[in-house]
C-alpha positions in Angstrom: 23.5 -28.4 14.2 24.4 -25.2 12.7 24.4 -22.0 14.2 22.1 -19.6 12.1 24.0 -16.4 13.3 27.5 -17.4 12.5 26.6 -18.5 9.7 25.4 -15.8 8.2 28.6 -14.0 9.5 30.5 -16.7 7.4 29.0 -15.6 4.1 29.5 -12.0 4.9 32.7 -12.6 5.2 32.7 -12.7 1.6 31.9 -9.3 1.2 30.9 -9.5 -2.3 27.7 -11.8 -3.5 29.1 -14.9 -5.1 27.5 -18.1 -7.3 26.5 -19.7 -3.8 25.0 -16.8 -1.7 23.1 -13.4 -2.7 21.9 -10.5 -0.2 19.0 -8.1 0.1 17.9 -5.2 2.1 14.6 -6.7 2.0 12.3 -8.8 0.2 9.2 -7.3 -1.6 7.0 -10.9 -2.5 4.1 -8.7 -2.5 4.7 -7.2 -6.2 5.3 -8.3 -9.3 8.7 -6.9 -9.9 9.9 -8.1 -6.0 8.4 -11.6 -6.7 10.0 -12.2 -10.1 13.7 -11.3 -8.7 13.3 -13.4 -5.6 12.4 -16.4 -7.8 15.5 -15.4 -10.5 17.7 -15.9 -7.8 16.5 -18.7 -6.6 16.4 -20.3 -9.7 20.4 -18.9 -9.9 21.6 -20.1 -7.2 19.4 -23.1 -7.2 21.3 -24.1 -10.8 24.5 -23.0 -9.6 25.3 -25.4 -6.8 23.8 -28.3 -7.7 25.4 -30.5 -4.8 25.6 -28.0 -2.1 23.4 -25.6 -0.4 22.8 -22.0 -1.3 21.6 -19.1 0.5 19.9 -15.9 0.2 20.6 -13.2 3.2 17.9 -10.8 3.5 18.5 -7.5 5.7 21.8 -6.2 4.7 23.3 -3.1 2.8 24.3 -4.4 -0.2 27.3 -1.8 -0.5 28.3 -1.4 2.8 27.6 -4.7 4.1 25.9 -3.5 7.2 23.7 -5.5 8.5 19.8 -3.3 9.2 17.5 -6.1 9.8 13.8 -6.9 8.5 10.8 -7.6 10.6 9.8 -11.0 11.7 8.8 -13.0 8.6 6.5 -15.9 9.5 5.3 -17.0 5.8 5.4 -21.0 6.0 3.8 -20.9 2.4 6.9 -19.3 1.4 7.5 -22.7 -0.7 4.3 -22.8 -2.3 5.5 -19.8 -4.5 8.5 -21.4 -5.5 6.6 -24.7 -6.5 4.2 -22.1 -8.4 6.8 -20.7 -10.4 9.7 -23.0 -10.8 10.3 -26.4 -13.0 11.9 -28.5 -10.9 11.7 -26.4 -7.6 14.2 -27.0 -4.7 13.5 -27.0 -1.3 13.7 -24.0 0.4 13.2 -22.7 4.0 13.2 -19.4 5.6 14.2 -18.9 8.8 14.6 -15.1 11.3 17.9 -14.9 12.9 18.3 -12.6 16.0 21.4 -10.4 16.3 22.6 -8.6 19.3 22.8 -5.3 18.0 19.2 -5.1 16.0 15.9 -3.7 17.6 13.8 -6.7 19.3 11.5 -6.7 16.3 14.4 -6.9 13.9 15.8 -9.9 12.7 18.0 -11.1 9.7 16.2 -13.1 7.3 18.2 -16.1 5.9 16.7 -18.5 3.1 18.5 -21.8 2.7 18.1 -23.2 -0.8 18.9 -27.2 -0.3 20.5 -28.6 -3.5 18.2 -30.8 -6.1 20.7 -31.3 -8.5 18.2 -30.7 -11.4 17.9 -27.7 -14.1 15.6 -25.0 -12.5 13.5 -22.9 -14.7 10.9 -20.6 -14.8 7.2 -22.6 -14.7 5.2 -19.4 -16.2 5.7 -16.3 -17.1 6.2 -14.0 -14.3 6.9 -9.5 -14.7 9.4 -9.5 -17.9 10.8 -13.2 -17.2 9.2 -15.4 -19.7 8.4 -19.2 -18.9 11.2 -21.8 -19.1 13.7 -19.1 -18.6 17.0 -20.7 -16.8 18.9 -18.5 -14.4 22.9 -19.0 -13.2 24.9 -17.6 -11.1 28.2 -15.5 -12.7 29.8 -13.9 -9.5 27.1 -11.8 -8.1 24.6 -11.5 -11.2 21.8 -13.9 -11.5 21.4 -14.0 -15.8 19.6 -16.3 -18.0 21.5 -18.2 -19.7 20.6 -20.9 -23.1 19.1 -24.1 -23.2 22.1 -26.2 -23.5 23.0 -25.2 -20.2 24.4 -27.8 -18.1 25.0 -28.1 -14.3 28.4 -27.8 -12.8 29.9 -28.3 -9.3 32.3 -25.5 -8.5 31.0 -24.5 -4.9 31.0 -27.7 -2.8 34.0 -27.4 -0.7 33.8 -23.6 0.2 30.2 -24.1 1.4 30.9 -27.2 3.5 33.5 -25.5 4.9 31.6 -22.5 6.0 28.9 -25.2 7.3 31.2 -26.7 9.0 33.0 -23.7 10.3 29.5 -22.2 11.6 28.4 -25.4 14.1 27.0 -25.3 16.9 29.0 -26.1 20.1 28.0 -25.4 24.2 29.4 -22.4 24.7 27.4 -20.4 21.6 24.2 -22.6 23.6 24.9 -20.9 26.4 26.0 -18.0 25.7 22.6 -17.9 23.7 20.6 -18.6 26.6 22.3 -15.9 29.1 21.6 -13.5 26.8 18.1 -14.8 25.8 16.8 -14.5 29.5 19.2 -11.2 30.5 17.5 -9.4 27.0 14.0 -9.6 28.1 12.1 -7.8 31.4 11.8 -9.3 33.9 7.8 -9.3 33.6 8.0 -11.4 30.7 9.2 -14.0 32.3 12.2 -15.2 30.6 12.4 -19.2 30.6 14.4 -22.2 29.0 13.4 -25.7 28.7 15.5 -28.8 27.3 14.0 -31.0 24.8 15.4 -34.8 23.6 18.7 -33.5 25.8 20.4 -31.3 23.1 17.7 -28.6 21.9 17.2 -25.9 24.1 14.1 -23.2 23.6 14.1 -20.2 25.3 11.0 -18.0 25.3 9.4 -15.5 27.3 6.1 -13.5 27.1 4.1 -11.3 29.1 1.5 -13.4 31.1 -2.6 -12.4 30.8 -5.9 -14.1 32.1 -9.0 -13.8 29.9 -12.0 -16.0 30.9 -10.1 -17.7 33.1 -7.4 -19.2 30.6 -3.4 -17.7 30.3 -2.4 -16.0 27.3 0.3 -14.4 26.1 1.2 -11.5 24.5 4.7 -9.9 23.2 5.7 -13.6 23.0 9.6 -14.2 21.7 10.3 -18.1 21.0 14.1 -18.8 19.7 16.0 -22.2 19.2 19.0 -21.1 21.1 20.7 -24.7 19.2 20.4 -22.7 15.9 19.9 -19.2 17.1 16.2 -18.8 15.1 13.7 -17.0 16.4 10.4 -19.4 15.6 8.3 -16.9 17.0 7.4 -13.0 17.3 4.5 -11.3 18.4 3.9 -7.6 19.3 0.5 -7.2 19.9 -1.1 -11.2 19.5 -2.5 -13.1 22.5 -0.9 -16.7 22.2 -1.3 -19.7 23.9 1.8 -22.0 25.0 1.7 -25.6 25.8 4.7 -28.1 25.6 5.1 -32.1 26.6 8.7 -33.9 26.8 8.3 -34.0 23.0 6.7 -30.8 21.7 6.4 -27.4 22.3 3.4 -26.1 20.5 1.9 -22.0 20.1 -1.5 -21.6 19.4 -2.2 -17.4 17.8 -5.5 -15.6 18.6 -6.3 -12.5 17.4 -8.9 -9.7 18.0 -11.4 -8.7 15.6 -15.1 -7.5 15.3 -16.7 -4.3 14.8 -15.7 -1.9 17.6 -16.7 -2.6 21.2 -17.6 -6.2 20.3 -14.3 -7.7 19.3 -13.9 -11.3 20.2 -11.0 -13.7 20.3 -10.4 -16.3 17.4 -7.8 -18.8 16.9 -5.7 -17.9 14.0 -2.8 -20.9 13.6 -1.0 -23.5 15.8 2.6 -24.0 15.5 3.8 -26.9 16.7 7.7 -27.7 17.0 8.8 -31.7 17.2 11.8 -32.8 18.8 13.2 -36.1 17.9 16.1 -37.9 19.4 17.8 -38.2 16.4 18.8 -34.7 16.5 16.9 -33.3 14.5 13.4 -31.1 14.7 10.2 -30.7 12.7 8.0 -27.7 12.8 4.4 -28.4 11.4 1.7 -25.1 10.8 -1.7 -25.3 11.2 -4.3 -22.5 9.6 -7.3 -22.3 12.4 -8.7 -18.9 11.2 -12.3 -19.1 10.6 -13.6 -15.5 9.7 -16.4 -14.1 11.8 -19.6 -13.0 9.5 -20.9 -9.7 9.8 -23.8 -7.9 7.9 -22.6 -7.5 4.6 -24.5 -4.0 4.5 -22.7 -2.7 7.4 -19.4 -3.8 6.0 -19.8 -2.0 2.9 -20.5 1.4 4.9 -17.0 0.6 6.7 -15.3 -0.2 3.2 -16.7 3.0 2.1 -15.6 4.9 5.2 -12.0 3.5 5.4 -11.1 4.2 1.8 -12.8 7.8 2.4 -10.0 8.3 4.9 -7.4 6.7 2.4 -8.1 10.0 0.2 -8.0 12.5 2.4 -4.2 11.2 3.9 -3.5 11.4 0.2 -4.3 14.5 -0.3 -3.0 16.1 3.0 -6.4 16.9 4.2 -6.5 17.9 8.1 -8.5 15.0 9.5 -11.5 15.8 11.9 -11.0 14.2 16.1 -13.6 11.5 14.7 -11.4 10.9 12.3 -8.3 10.6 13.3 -9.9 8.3 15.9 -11.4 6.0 13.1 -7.7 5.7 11.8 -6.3 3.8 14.6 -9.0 1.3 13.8 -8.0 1.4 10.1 -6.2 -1.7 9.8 -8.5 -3.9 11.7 -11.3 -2.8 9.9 -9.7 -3.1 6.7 -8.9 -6.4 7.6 -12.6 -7.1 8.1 -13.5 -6.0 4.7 -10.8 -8.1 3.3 -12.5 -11.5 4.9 -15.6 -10.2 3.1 -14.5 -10.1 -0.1 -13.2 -6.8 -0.7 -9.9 -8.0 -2.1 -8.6 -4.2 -3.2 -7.8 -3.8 0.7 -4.5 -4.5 0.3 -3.7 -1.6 -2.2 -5.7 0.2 0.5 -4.1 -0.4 3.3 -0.3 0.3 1.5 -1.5 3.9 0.3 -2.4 4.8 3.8 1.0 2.8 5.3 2.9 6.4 5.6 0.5 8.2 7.5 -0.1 5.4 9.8 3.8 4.9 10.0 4.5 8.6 10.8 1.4 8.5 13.9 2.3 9.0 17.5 0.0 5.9 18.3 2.6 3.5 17.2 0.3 0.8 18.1 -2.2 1.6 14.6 1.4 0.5 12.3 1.6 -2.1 14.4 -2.1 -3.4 13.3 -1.0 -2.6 9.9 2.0 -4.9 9.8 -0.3 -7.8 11.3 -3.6 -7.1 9.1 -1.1 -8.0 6.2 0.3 -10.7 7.5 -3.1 -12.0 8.1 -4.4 -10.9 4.3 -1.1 -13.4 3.4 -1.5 -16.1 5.4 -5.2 -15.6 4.8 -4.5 -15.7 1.0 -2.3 -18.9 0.9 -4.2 -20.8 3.1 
């Protein structure tokens, strides 16, 4: 198995991007311009090592090399864009390394691109890209290139050597459990459990009864064998349950109108551990949207994007008010599961003044109401 973290320390070692790794302060999938340059560079690097793995390290300075982290990214759809946009896709996956020296929330993103050994090209049209557009990688550009292209092997050896020079081994396991279970409070309830005799998942969460069944909330899951974090919750009440086989999360989340918010199942993740050595993990979407009256939803709609304005114009907010914006997100998100698609663009106007509240709790909401709109969206 290889070890996520020193990996990624590997290919930083090459201070400078290269034909078989890129880097990014942080992804932006969520506009046109941010979408079309993750999919160039897939599409690069994709075409660039046709019999070797690439990668794509998201949450470092690009000049300095520092490494600043990006929140938890939990987009298993991630793929479904690349199949979207790309003839001849390879497979791609996405994984949140943990590093020592980040905040709790903060992780390094790290997207492996597995060799196809096939021209990639663009599908569609996508920003100022046009459709069968092929992308390669010359040092640490990603440029199109002509149709006559043809695929060469120039980065095999290096990258199996950094593969190999980044596996796994007991004392990073351990090492990665100690400071698993010594990172979290003790409330949490910091734990570690052995599946198949060679995968060991550590995770901890702070423990809740509601109608008489356990939940968790401020749940952290990692793969210590790989050092991923599979799971991250801040504010989510979760559900754990694991046989000698499979450890498997089940996500609630609140939502109604306010005072009569109600729990419903959001998505089950469910990690499979075979004794082959290797692992599976398989999401299920569970969100079925409550209905409300339609009537009263518009008044709400009408309401939230009334507060929208006045934080874009700098207007002092009433005490009702500012109230009604730490319910902002969530009713937003309401809106959105009742066909008010334009939330989004809502919701990012207003991200500021919600980011610069004392309440950090309402940017919190924020950050999950869009990564419910996503999942929502994909799903």
């Amino acid at each position: 198995m290889i070890n996520k973290r020193l990996l990624i320390k590997n290919l930083l070692s090459h201070n400078d991007e290269n034909s078989f790794y890129d880097k990014k302060q942080k992804l932006s999938l969520n506009t046109k311009d941010g979408k079309a340059k993750f999919l160039k560079h897939i599409c690069a690097l994709s075409n660039s090592n046709p019999e070797n793995n690439s990668y794509l390290v998201i949450g470092v300075e690009d000049e300095a090399n520092k490494i600043v982290g990006v929140d938890f990214f939990d987009d298993s759809k991630i793929q479904n864009l690349v199949n979207a946009y790309l003839k001849n896709p390879p497979k791609i996956e996405y994984v949140n390394v943990p590093f020592p020296r980040l905040p709790r929330h903060k992780v390094i993103g790290l997207v492996t691109i597995y060799p196809n050994n096939k021209i990639t090209s663009l599908l569609k049209n996508v920003w100022k890209y046009n459709k069968e557009t092929i992308f390669y990688r010359r040092g640490s550009n990603s440029i199109p290139v002509n149709r006559n292209f043809e695929l060469r092997n120039t980065n095999k050896d290096i990258v199996d050597a950094i593969e190999k020079n980044a596996r796994n081994n007991i004392e990073l396991t351990l090492d990665g459990v100690f400071y698993f279970i010594n990172n979290h409070k003790i409330e949490y309830n910091p734990q570690y459990k052995v599946f198949s005799e060679q995968f060991v998942l550590c995770w901890a969460g702070e423990k809740k009864v509601i109608k008489g069944e356990d939940f968790f909330s401020r749940v952290d899951i990692e793969l210590i064998n790989e050092q991923v974090k599979i799971f991250f919750s801040s504010l989510d009440d979760v559900q754990i349950t694991y046989n000698k086989d499979s450890f498997i999360v089940t996500e609630y989340l609140y939502l109604g109108l306010e005072k009569q918010e109600e729990l419903y199942p959001l998505e089950k993740t469910i990690i499979n551990f075979k004794e082959n050595g290797k692992h599976s993990i398989v999401k299920e979407f569970l969100f079925v949207p409550p209905k409300f009256d339609e009537n009263i939803v518009r008044i709400i709609y009408n309401t939230c994007n009334n507060l929208v304005a006045k934080t874009e114009r700098k207007e002092i907010l009433s005490d009702i008010e500012k109230a009604e914006i730490l319910r902002l997100p969530t009713n937003y998100l309401i809106c959105y599961l009742h066909g008010f698609l334009e939330v989004s663009i809502q919701l990012k106007k207003a991200k500021n003044y919600i980011r610069n509240l004392d309440d950090k709790t309402t940017y919190i909401k924020y950050k999950e109401a869009m990564r419910i709109i996503r999942k929502v969206k994909y799903s």
